[in-house]
Backbone as JSON, one array per atom type, in Angstrom:
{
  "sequence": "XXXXXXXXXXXXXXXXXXXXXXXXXXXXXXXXXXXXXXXXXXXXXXXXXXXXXXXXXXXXXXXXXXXXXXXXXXXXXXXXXXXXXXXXXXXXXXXXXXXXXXXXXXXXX",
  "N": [[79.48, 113.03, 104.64], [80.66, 109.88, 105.34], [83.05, 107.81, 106.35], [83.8, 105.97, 105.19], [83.42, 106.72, 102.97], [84.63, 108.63, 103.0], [86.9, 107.5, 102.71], [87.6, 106.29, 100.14], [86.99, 108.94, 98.94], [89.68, 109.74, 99.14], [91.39, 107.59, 98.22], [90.69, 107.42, 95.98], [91.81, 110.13, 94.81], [94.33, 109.19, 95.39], [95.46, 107.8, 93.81], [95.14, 108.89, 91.04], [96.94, 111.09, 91.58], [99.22, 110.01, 92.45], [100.08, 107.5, 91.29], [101.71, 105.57, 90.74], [102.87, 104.84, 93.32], [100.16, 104.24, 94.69], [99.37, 102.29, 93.39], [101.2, 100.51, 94.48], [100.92, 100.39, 96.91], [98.26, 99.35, 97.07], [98.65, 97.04, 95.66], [100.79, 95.53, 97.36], [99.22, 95.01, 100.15], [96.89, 93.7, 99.0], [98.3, 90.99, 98.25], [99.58, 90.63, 100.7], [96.9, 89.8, 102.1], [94.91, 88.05, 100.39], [96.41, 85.85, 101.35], [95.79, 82.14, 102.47], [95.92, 81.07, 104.96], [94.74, 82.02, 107.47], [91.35, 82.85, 107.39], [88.92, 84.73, 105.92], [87.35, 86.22, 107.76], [88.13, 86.22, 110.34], [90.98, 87.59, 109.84], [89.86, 89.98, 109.09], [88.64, 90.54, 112.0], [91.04, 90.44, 113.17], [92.12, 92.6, 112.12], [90.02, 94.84, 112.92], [90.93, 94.99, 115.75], [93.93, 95.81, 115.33], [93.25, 98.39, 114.02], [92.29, 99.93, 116.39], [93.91, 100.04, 118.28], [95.51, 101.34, 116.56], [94.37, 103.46, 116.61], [93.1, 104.43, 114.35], [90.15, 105.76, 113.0], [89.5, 105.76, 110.56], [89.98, 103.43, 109.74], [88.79, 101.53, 111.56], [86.38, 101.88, 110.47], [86.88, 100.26, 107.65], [87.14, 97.8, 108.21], [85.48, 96.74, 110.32], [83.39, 97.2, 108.59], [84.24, 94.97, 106.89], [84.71, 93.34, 108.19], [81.23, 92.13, 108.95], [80.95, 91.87, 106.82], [82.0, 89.65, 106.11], [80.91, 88.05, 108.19], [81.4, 88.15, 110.48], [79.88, 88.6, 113.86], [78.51, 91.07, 116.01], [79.32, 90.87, 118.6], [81.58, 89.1, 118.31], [83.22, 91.21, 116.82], [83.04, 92.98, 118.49], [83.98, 91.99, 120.72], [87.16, 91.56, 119.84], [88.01, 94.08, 119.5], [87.92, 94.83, 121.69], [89.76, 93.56, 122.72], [92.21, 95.24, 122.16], [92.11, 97.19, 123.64], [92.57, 95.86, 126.1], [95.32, 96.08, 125.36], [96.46, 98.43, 125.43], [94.53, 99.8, 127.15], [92.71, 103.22, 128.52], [92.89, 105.27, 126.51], [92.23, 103.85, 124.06], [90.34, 102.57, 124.8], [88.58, 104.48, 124.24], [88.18, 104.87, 121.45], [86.62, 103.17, 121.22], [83.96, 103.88, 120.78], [83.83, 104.73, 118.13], [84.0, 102.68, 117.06], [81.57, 101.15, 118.07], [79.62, 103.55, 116.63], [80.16, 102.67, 113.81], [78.73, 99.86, 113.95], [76.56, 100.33, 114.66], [75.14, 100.73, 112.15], [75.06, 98.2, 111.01], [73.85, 96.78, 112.75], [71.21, 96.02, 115.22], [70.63, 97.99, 118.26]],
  "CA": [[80.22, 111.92, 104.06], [80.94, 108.28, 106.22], [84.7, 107.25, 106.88], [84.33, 104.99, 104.3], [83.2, 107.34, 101.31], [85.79, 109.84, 102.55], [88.37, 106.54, 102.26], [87.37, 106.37, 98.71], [87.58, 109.83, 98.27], [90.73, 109.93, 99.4], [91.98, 106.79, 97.15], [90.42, 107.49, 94.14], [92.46, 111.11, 94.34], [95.52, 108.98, 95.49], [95.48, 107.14, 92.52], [95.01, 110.32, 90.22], [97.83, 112.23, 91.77], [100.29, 109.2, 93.14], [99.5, 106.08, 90.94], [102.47, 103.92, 91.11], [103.08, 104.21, 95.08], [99.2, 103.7, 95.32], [99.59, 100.78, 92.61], [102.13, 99.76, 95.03], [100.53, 99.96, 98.21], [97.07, 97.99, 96.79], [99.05, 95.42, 94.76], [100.89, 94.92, 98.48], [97.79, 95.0, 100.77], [95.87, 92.27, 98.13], [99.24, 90.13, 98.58], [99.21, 89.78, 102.15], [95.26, 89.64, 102.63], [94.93, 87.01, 99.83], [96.69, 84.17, 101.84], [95.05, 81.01, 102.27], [96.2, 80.74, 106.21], [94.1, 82.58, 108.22], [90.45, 82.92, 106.71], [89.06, 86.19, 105.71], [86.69, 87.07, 108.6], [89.37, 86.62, 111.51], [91.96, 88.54, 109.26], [88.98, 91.46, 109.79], [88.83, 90.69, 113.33], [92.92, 91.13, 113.69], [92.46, 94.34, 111.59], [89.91, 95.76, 113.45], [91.84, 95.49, 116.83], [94.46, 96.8, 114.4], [92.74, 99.52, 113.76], [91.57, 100.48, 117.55], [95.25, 99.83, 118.78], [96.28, 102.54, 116.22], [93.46, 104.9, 116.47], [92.67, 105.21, 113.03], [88.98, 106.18, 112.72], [89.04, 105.29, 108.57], [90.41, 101.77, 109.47], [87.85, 101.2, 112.04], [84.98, 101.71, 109.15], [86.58, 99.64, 106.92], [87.29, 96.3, 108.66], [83.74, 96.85, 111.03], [82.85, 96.19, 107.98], [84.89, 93.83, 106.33], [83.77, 91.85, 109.57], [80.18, 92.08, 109.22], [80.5, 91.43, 105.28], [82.6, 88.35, 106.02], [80.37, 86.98, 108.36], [81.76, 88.13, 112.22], [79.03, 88.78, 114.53], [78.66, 92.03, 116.61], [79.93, 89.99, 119.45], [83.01, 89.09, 117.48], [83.64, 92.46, 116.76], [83.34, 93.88, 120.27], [85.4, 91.43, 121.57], [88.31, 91.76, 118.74], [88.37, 95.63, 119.63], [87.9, 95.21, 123.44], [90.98, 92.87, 123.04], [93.53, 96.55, 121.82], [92.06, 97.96, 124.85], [93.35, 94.96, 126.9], [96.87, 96.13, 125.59], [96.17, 99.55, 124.79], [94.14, 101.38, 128.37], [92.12, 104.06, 128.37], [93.01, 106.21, 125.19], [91.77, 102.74, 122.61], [88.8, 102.26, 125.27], [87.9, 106.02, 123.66], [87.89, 104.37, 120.32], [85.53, 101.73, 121.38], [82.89, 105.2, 120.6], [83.79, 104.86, 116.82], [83.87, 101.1, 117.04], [79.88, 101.46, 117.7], [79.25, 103.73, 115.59], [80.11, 101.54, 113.05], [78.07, 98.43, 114.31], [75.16, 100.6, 114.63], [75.39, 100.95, 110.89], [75.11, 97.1, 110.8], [73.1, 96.22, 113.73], [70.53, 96.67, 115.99], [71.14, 97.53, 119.49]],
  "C": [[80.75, 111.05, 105.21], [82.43, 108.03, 105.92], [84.67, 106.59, 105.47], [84.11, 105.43, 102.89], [84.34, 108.31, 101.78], [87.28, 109.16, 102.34], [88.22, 106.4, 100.59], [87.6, 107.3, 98.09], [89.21, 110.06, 98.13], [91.66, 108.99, 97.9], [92.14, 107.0, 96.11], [91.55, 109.22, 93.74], [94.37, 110.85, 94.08], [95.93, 108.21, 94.26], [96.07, 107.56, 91.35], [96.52, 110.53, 90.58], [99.17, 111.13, 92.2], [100.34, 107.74, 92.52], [100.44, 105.19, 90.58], [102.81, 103.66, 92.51], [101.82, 103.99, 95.44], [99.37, 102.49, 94.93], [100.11, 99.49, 94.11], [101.61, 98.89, 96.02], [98.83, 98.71, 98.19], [97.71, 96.6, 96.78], [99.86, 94.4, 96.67], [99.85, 94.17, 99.49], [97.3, 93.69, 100.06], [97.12, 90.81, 98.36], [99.13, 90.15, 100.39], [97.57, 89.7, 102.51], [94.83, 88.55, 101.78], [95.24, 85.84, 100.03], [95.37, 83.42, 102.0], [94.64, 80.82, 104.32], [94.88, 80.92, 107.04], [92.53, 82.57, 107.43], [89.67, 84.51, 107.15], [88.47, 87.28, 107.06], [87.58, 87.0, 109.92], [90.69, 87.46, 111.05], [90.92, 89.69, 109.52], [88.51, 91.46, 111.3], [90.2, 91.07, 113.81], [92.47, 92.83, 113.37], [91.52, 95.17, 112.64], [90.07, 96.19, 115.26], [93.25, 96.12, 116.14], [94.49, 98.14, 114.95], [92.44, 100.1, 115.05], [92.86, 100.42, 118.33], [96.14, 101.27, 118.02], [95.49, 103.79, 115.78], [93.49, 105.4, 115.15], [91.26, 105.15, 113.03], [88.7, 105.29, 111.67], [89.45, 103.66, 108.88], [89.69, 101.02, 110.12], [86.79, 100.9, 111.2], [85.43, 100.25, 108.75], [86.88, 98.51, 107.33], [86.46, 95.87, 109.56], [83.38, 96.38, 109.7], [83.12, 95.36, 106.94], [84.33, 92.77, 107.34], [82.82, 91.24, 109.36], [80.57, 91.14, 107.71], [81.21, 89.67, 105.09], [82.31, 87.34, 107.23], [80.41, 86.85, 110.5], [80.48, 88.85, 112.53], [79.48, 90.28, 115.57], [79.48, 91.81, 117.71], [81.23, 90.01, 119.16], [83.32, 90.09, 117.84], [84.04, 93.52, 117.95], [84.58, 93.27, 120.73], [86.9, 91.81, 120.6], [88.68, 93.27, 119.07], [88.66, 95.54, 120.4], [89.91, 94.86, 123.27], [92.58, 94.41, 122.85], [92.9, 97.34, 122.96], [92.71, 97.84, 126.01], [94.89, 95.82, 126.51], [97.37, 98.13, 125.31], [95.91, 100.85, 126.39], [92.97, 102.38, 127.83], [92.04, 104.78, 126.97], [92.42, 104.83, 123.98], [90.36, 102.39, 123.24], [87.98, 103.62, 124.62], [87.42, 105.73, 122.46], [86.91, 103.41, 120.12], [83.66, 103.06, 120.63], [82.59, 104.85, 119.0], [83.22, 103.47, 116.7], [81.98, 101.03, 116.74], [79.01, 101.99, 117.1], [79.0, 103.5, 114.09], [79.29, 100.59, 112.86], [76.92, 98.81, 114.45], [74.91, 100.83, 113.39], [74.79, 99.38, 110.29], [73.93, 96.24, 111.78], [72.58, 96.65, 114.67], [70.3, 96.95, 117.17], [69.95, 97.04, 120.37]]
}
């Protein structure tokens, strides 16, 4: 199972077993990602330096490919990660591993 079916598994149980603080945390999440400001594929470039700044694995998946699906280029994507390394060092350059694993999912090296 892929990061991003075991984020699903995960949800769909959080749902089941927790379903007004998941309610909560979606209905939040869709409120700030819904603005108008920013447009959707650089909001998945923030996230997935985000995500490589706070070493989450599962958040890497899903905004790699929120990226791709909204249009950022592999390029993009590298750079947007590299950039939490810039503030990050060694231990988020480790994450750059997942990062690719991802993008090889998407693209061809």
């Amino acid at each position: 199972m892929d990061k991003i079916e075991q984020t699903n598994a995960t949800f769909a149980r959080l749902k089941k077993d927790m379903p007004s603080q998941f309610s909560s945390f979606i209905t939040f999440n869709q409120k700030v990602k819904n603005t108008s400001t920013i447009d959707t594929k650089h909001k998945e470039l923030i996230l997935v330096s985000l995500s490589v700044t706070t070493q989450c694995a599962w958040c890497i998946a899903i905004h790699v490919e929120g990226a791709v699906k909204s249009g950022a280029s592999k390029d993009e994507i590298l750079e947007a990660a590299m950039l939490a390394v810039v503030m990050g060092g060694g231990p988020k350059l480790m994450y750059m591993n997942i990062v690719y694993e991802e993008l090889d999912k998407y693209f061809k090296s």
